[in-house]
C-alpha positions in Angstrom: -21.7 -97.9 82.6 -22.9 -101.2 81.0 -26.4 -102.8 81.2 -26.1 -105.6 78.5 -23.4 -108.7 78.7 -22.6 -108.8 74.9 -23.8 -111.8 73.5 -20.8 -114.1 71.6 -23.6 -114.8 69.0 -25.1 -111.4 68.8 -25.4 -110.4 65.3 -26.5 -106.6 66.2 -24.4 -103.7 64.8 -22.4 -101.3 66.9 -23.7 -97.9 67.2 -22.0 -95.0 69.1 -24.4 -92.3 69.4 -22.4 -88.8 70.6 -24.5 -85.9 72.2 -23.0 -82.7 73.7 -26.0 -82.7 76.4 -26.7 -85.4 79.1 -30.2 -85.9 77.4 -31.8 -86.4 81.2 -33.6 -84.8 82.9 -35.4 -84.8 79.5 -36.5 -81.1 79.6 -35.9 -79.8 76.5 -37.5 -80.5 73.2 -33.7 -82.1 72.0 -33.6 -84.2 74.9 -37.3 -85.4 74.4 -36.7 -86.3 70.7 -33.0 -88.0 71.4 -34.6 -90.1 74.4 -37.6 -91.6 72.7 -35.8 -91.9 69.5 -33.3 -94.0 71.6 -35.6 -95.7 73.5 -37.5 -97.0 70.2 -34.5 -98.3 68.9 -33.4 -100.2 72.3 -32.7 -104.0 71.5 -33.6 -103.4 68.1 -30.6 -103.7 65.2 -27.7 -101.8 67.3 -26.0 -102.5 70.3 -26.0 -98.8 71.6 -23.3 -97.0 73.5 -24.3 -93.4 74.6 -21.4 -91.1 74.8 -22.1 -87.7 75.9 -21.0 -85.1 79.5 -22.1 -86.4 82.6 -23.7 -84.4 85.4 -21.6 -82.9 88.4 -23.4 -85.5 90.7 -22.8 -88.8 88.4 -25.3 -90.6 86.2 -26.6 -93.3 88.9 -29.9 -91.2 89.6 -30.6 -91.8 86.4 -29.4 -95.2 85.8 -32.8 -96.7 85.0 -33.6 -94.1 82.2 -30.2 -94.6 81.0 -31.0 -98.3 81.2 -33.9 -97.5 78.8 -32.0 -96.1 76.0 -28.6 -97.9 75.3 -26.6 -100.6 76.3 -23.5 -99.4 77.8 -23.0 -95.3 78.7 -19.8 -93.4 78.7 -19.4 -89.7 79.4 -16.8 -87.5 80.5 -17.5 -84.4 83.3 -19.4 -81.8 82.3 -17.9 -78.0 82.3 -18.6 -76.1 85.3 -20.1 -73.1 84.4 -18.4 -71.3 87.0 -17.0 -67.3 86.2 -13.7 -68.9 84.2 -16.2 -70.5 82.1 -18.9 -68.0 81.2 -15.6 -65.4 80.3 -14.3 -68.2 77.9 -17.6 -68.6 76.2 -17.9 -64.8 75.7 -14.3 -64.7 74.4 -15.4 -67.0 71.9 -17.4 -64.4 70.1 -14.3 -64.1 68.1 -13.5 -67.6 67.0 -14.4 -68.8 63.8 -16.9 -71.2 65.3 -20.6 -70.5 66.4 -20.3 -69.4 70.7 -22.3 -72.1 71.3 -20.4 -74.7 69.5 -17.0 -73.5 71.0 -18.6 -74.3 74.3 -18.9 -78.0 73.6 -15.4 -78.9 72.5 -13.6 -80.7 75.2 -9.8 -81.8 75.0 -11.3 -85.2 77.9 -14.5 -85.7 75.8 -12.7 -86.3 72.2 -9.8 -88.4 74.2 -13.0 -90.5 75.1 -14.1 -90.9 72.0 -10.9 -91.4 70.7 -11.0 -94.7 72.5 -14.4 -95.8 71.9 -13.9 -95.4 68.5 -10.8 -98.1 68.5 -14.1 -100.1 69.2 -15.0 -100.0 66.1 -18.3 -98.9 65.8 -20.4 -99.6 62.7 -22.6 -96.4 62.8 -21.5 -93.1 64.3 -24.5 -90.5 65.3 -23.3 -86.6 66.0 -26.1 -85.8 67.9 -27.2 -81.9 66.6 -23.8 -80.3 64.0 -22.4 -79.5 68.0 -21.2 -83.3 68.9 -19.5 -83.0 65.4 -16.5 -80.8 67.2 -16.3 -83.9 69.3 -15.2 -85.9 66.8 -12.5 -86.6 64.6 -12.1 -86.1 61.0 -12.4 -90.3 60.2 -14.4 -92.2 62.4 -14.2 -95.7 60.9 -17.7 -96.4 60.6 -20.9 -94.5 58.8 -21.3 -91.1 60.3 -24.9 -90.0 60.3 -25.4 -86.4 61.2 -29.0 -86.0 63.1 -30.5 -82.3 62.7 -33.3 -81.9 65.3 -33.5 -78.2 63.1 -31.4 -75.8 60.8 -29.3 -73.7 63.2 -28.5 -71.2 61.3 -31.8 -70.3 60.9 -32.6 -70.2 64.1 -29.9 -67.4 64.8 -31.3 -65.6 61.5 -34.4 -65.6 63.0 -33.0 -64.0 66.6 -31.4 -61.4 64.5 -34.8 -60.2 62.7 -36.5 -59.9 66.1 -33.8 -57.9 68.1 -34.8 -54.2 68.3 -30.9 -53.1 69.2 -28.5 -52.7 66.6 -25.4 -54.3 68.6 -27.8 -57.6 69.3 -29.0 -57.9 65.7 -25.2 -57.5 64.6 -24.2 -60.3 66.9 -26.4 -63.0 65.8 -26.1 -61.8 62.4 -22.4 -62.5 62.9 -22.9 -66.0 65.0 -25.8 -67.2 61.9 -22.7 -66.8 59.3 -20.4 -68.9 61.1 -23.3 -71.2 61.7 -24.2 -71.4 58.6 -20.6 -72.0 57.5 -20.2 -74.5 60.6 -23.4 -76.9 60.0 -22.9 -77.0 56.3 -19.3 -78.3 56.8 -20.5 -80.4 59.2 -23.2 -81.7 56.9 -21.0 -82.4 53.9 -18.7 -84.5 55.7 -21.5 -87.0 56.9 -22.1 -90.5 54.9 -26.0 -89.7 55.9 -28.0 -87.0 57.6 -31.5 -87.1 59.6 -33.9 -84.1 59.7 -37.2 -84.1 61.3 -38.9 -82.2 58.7 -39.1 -82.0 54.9 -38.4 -78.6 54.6 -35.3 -79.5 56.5 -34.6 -82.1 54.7 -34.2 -79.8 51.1 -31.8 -77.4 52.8 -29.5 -79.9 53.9 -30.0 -81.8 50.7 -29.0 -78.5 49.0 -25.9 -78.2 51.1 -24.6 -81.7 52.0 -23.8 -83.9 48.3 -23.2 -86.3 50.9 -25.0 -89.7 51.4 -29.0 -90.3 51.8 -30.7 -87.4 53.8 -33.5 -88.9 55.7 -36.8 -87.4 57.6 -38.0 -88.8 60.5 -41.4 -88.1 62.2 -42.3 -85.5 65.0 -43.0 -88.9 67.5 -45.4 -88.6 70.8 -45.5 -91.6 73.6 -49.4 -91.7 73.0 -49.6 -93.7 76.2 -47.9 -91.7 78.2 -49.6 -88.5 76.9 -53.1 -90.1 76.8 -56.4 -88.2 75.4 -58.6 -86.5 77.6 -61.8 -84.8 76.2 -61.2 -80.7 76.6 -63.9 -78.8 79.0 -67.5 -77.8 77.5 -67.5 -74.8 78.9 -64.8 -72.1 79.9 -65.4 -69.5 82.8 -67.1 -66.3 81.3 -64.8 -64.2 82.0 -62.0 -66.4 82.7 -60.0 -69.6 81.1 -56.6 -71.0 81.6 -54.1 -70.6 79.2 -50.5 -73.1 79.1 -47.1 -73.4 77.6 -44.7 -75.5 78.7 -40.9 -75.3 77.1 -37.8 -74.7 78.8 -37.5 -70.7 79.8 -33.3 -71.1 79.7 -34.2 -71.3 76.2 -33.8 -67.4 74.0 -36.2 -68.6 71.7 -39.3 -69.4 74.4 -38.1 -66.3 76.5 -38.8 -64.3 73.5 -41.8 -66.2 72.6 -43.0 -65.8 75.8 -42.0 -61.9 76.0 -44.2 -61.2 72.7 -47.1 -62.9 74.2 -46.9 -60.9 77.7 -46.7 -57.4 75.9 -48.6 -57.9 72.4 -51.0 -60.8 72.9 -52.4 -60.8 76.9 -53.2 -57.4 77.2 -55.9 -58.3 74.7 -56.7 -61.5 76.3 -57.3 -59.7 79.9 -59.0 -57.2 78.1 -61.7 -59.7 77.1 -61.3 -61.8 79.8 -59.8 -60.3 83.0 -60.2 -63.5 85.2 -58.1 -65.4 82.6 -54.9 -66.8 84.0 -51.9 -67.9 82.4 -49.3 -70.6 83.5 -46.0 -70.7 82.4 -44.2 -74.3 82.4 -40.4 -74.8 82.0 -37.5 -74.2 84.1 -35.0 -71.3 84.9 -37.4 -68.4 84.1 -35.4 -65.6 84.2 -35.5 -63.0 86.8 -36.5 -60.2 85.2 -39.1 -61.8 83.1 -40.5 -63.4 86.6 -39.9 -59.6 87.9 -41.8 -58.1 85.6 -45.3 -60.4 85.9 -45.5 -59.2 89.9 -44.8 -55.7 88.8 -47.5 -55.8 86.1 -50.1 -57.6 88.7 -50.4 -60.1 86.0 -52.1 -63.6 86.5 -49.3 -65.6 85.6 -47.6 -68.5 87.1 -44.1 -69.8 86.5 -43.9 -72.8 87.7 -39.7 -73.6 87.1 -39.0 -77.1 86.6 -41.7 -80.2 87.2 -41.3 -83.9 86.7 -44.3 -84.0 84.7 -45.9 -81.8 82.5 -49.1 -83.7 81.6 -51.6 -82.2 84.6 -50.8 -78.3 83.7 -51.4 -78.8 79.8 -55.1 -81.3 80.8 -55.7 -78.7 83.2 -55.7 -75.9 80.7 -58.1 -74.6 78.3 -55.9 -73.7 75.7 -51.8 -74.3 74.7 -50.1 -71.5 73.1 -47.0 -71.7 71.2 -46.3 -67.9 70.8 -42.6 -68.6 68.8 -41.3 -66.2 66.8 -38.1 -68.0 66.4 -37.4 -71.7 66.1 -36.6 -74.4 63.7 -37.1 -77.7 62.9 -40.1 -79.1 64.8 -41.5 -78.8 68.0 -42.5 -81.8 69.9 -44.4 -79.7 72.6 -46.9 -79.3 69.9 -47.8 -82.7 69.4 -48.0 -83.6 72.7 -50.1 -81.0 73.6 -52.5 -82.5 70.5 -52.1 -86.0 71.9 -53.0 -84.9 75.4 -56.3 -82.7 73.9 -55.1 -79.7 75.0 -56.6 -77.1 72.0 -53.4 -75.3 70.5 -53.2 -71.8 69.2 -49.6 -71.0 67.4 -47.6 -68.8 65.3 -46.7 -69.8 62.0 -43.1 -71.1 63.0 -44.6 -72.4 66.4 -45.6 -75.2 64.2 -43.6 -74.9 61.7 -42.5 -78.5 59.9 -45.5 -80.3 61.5 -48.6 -81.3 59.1 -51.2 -79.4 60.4 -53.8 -77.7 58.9 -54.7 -74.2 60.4 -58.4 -74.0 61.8 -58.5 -78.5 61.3 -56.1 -79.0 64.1 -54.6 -75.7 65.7 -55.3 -71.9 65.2 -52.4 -69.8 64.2 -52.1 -66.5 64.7 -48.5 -64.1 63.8 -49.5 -60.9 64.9 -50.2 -60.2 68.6 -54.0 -59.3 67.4 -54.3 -62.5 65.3 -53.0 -64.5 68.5 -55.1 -63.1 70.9 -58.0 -64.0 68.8 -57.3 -67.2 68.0 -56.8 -67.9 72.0 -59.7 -65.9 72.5 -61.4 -68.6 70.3 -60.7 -71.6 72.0 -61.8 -70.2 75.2 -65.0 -68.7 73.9 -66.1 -71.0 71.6 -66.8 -74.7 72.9 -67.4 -76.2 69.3 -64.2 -75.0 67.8 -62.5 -76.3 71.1 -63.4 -79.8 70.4 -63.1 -80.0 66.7 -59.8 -79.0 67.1 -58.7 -81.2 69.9 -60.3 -84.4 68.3 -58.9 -83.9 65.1 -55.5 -83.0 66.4 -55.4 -86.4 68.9 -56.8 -88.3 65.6 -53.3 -86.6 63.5 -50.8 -87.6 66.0 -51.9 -90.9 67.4 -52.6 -92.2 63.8 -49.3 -91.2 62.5 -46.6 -89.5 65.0 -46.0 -92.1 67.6 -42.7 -91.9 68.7 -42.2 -96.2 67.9 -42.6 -95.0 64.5 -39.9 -92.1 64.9 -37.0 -94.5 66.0 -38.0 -97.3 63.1 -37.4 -94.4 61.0 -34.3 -93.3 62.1 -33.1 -96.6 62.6 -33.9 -97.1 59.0 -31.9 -94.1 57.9 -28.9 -95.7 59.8 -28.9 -99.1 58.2 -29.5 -97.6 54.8 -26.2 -95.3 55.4 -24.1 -97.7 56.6 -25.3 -100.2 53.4 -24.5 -97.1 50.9 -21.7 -95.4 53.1 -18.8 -93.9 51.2 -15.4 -92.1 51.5 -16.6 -88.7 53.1 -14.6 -85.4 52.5 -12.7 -84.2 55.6 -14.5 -81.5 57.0 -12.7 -78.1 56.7 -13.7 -76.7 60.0 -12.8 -79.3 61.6 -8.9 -79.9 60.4 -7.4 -76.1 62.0 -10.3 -75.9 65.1 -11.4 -79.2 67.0 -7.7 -80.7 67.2 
């Protein structure tokens, strides 16, 4: 799919950007960051080609966001995740690579790539380490790895927080070959994008490879305009918001430590208080257990917009006990004005200042309070919203995010050398 005629006196550089996710709908914090990063860079220094799976139904439904964000698409069918699939992902518990990354190889996607590469692209982007099994060991032009977060951390983190010993073992098991999997993937890069600092030292730990970059947490500040929070929150009552998608392990747990350990304090306090739940495929048995508690939650599945649930609350919660790199919901929740109460890792990477522009709270008492907070107190509501809007919009625009990682690609390919061959990928990608 092409939107651009090239142009026999265009000087812009070719840059084939590989993701293992159709990035639309853009439902997921990855998608959101890919898509506005894309979008910034649109008719910029690169001619883009997007190359990633493509839905069951085709791509033309989404042919004007696709217009948006590159010049010409190619993608190859995506899996259906039918029985034959699901057993092959669980028999990949015993491959040397991560489950999930097993689940993106595909014999039709690296034949497409294969030939877009005889293209000769300048700049190569493996969107997350997982489009890296997509590709081969030599790809001709600078390869730029871009990290939306550390993996491997991620499945440590899932590992700390399961209370069965066979659950802990497995992620345990799948954070080694993780670990093993990104840092291979990492070294064999001629540059590398995180979207934190602290991201940015591990990988510059692990890589020796070309320039590691950082690019900004970025927020369409239009799209998610300002609006000033409520003065005053129902006595007894208040809404309370998080929006993420619930297919996700990390926001079902998230949102599983906030039902049991955090609203049982809130309702306490507050018993008209009502909490909505924004993202899609809940799962059943966390939907199940709401009615069978009599609790006043809503999920709501999946919405085209996101913006009149999170202005419509009195407070955002980001209950996250497990996560890496950054989360964008935060920052749009700031640019919107919604009031934000967090764990630690909830905003983990961002440059916020606890009490200035959020309220963070680890324990399910230190949570409650701080929501507690922002629903009782009208001051604190404001102070926090204001200053949050004034962080984001005055720094964190997403334009600025794309410059950035545009940057990072021009200043690879400028200093790109002979990358090592990635050991992972020689014995289990052919």
């Amino acid at each position: 799919m092409q939107f651009r005629q090239p142009d026999p006196v265009m000087t812009a550089k070719r840059l084939l950007f590989v993701s293992p996710r159709f990035i639309f709908p853009s439902d997921s914090g990855g998608k959101i960051r890919t898509r506005d990063v894309l979008r910034g860079m649109k008719d910029g220094h690169f001619e883009i080609t997007l190359a990633s799976p493509e839905p069951p139904r085709g791509t033309d439904q989404f042919a004007a966001e696709l217009r948006n964000v590159c010049d010409r698409f190619v993608g190859w069918p995506e899996p259906v995740r039918d029985f034959s699939w699901t057993f092959r992902r669980h028999l990949s518990v015993i491959s040397p690579l991560p489950i999930s990354v097993a689940s993106d190889r595909s014999k039709v996607g690296r034949a497409l790539i294969a030939t877009e590469l005889e293209r000769r692209p300048d700049v190569v982007v493996a969107d997350f380490p997982h489009a890296s099994v997509l590709l081969p060991d030599k790809v001709g032009g600078a390869r730029v790895l871009f990290t939306h977060n550390v993996e491997a951390e991620i499945f440590r983190r899932h590992a700390e927080v399961m209370t069965s010993p066979i659950l802990r073992a497995l992620w345990l098991s799948q954070a080694r070959k993780m670990k093993a999997f990104e840092e291979d993937a990492a070294r064999c890069c001629d540059g590398l994008v995180a979207v934190s600092e602290r991201d940015a030292d591990y990988f510059r730990a692990v890589s020796r490879s070309g320039p590691v970059s950082t690019i900004p947490t970025g927020v369409d500040l239009e799209y998610f305009a300002y609006g000033e929070p409520r003065g005053d929150v129902q006595r007894d009552g208040g809404t309370v918001v998080f929006t993420g998608s619930m297919n996700w392990l990390a926001n079902v747990d998230g949102i599983r430590f906030f039902m049991d350990q955090v609203w049982p304090r809130i309702a306490q306090a507050r018993p008209a208080a009502q909490m909505v739940v924004v993202g899609h495929s809940p799962p059943k048995d966390l939907v199940q257990s709401v009615k069978d508690r009599g609790l006043a939650w809503t999920f709501t599945g999946f919405v085209d917009d996101v913006r009149g649930y999170v202005s419509a609350a009195d407070a955002y919660v980001i209950p996250l006990r497990v996560g890496g790199g950054t989360r964008i919901k935060a920052f749009e929740a700031m640019a919107i004005g919604c009031p934000v109460a967090s764990t630690t890792i909830g905003v983990e990477g961002l440059p916020v200042v606890a009490g200035e522009h959020c309220l963070i709270g680890d324990s399910g008492s230190a949570l409650a309070d701080a929501v507690l907070r922002l629903l009782g107190e009208p001051a604190t509501r404001q102070s926090i919203s204001r200053n949050a809007r004034r962080l984001v919009a005055e720094r964190y625009s997403f334009r600025a995010a794309a410059a950035a990682f545009e940057d990072a690609c021009l200043r690879t390919l400028a200093t790109k050398r002979r990358a090592p061959a990635p050991l992972i990928h020689q014995t289990l990608t052919a």
